[in-house]
C-alpha positions as CSV (number, residue, x, y, z in Angstrom):
1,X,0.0,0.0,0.0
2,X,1.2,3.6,-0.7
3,X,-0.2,6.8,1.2
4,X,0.3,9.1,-1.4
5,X,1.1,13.0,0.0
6,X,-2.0,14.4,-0.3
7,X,-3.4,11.4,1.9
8,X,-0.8,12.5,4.9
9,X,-2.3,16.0,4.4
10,X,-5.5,14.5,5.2
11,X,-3.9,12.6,8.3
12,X,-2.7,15.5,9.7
13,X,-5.2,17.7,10.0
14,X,-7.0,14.4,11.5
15,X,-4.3,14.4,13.5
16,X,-4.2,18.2,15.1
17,X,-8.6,17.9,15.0
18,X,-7.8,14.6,17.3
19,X,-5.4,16.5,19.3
20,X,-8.3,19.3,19.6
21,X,-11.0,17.1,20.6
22,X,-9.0,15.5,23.7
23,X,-7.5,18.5,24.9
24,X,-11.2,20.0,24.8
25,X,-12.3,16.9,26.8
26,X,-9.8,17.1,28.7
27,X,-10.0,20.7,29.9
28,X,-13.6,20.9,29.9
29,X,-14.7,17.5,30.7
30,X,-17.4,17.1,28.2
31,X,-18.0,16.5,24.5
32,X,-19.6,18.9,21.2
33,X,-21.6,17.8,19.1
34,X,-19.3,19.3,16.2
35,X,-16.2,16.9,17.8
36,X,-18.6,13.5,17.3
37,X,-18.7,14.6,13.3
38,X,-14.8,15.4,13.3
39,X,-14.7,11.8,14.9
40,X,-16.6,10.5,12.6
41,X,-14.7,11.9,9.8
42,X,-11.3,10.7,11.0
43,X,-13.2,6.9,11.1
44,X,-13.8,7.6,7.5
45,X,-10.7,8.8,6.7
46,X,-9.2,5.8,8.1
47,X,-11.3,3.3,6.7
48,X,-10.7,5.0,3.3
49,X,-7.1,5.3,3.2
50,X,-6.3,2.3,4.9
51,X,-8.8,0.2,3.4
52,X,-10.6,-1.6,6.4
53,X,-13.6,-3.6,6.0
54,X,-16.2,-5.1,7.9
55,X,-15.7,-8.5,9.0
56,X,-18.3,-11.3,7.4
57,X,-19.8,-14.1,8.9
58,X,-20.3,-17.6,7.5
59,X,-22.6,-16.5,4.7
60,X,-21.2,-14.0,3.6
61,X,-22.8,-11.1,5.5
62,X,-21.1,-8.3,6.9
63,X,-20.2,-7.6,10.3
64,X,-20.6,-3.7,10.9
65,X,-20.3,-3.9,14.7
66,X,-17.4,-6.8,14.8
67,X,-13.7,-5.8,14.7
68,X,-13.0,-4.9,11.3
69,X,-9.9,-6.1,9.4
70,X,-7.7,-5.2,6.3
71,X,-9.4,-5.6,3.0
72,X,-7.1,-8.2,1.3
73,X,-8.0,-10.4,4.5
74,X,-11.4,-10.1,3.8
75,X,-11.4,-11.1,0.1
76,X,-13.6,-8.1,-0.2
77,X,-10.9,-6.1,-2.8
């Protein structure tokens, strides 16, 4: 696999929105409503990039709420 440049650019600023979020829960001890959708995009991102897929079970179905695990080991490509 190769992150290509403008992939890290993406990773960063995940990065420094991460680092955001947990000093903000950390200082104030509670959560916005604007840092569950920056979550959500750095899950994205991740899943994207990385290519992560669900887990299936024995017929085939996916698994949204099991561990997921790298694409090629899912035979999902």
């Amino acid at each position: 696999m190769q992150i290509t440049n403008e992939d890290r650019v993406d990773f960063l600023k995940a990065y420094n929105n991460l680092r955001n979020i947990l000093t903000n829960i950390h200082e104030c001890q509670d959560l916005w409503m604007s840092d569950i959708r920056e979550l959500e995009s750095m899950e994205y991102l991740m899943r994207r990039v990385m290519k992560f897929s669900p887990q299936r079970d024995e017929d085939g179905r996916q698994m949204h709420y099991s561990d997921w695990v790298l694409t090629e080991e899912d035979g999902d490509e």
